[in-house]
Backbone as JSON Lines, residues from 0, in Angstrom:
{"i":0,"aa":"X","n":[88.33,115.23,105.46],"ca":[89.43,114.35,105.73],"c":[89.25,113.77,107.11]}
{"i":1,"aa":"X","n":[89.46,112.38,107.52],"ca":[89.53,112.27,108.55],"c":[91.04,110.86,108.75]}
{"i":2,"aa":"X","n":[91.22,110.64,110.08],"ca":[92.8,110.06,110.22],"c":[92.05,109.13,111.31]}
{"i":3,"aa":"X","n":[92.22,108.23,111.48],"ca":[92.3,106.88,112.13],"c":[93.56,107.06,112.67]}
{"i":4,"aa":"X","n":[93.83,107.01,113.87],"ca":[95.28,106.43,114.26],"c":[95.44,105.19,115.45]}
{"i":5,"aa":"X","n":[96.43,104.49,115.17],"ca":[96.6,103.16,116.0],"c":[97.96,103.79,116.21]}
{"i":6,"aa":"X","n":[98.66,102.62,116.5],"ca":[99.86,102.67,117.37],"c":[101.19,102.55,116.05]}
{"i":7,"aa":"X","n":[100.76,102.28,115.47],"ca":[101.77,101.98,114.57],"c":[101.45,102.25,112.88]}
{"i":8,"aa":"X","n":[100.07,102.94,112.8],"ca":[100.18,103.84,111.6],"c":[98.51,104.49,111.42]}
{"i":9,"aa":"X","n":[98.96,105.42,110.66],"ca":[97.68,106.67,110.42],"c":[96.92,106.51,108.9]}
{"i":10,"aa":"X","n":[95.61,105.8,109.16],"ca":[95.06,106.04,107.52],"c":[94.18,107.16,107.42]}
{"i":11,"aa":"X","n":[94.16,108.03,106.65],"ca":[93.86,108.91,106.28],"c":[92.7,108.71,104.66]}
{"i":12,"aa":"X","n":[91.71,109.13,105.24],"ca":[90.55,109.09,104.28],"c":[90.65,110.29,103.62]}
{"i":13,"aa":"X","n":[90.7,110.73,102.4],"ca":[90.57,112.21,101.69],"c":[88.83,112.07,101.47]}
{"i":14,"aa":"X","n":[88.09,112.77,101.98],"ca":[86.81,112.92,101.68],"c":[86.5,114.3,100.69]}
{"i":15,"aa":"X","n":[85.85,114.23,100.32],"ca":[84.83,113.33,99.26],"c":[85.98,112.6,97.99]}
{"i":16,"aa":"X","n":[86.77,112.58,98.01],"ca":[87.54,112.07,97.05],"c":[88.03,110.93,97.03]}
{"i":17,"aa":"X","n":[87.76,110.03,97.48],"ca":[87.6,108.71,97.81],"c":[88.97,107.97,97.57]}
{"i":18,"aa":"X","n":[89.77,108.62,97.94],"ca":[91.35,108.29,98.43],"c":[91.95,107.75,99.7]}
{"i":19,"aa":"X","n":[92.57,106.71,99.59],"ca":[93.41,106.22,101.23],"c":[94.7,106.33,101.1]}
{"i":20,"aa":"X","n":[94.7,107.08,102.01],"ca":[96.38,107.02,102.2],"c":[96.65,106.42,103.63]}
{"i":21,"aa":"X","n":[97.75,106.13,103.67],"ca":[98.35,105.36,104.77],"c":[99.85,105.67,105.54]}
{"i":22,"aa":"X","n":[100.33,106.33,106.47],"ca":[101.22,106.6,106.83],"c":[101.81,106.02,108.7]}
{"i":23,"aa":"X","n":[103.15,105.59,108.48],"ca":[103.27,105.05,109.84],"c":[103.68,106.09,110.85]}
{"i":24,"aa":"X","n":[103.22,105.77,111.97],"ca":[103.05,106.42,113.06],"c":[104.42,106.9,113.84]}
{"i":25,"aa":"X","n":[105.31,107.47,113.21],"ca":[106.47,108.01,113.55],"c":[106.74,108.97,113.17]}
{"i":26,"aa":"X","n":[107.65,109.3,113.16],"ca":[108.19,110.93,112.97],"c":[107.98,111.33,111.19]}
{"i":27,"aa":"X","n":[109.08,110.31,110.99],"ca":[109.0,109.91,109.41],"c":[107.87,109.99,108.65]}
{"i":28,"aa":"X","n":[106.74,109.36,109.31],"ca":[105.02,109.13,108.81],"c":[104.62,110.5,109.13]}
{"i":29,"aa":"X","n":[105.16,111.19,110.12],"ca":[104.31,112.21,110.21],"c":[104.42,113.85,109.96]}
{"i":30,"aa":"X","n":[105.78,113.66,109.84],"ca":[105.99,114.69,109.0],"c":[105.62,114.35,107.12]}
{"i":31,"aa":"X","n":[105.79,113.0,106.42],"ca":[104.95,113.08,105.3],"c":[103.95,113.44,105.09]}
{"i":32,"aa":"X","n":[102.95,112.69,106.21],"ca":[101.66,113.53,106.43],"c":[101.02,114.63,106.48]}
{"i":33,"aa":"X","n":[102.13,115.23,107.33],"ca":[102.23,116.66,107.04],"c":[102.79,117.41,105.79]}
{"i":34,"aa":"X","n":[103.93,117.07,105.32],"ca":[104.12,117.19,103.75],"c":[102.64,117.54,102.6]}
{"i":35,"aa":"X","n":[101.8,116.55,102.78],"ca":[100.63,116.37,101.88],"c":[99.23,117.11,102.52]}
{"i":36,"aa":"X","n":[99.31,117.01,103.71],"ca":[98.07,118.08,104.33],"c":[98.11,119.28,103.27]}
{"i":37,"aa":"X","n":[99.85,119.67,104.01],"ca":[100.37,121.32,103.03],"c":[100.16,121.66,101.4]}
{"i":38,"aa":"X","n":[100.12,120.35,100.89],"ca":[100.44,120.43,99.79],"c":[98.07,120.18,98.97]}
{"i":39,"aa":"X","n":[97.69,119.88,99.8],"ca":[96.09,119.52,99.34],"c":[95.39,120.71,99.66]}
{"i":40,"aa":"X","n":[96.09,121.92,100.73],"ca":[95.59,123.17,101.24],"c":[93.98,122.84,102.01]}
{"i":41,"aa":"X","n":[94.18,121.65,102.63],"ca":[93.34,121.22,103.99],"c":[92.48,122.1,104.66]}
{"i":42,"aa":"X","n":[91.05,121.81,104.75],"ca":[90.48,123.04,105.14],"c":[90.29,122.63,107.03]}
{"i":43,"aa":"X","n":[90.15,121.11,107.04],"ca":[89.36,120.85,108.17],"c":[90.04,119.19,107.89]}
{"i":44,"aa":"X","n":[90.34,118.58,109.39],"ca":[91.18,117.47,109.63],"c":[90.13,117.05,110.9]}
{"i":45,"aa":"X","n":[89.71,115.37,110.97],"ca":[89.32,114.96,111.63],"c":[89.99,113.93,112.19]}
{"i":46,"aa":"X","n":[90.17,114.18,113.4],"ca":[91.06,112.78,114.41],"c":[90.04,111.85,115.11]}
């Protein structure tokens, strides 16, 4: 997995699974984010 972040939102690559997700860069965005980390059981996160 790795996360791109700008100022105003976080895309998130699921690797090898060739998924984008996209979340904005606030509280709101980032606790979803966090929502779905929890929920994929994330081994390793790249910023």
């Amino acid at each position: 997995m790795e996360i791109d972040i700008s100022k105003e939102k976080l895309d998130v690559d699921l690797c090898p699974r060739d998924e984008f997700l996209q979340f904005r860069n606030d509280e709101e965005g980032i606790d979803e984010l966090m929502e779905c980390l929890l929920s994929l059981s994330v081994a390793c996160v790249v910023i």
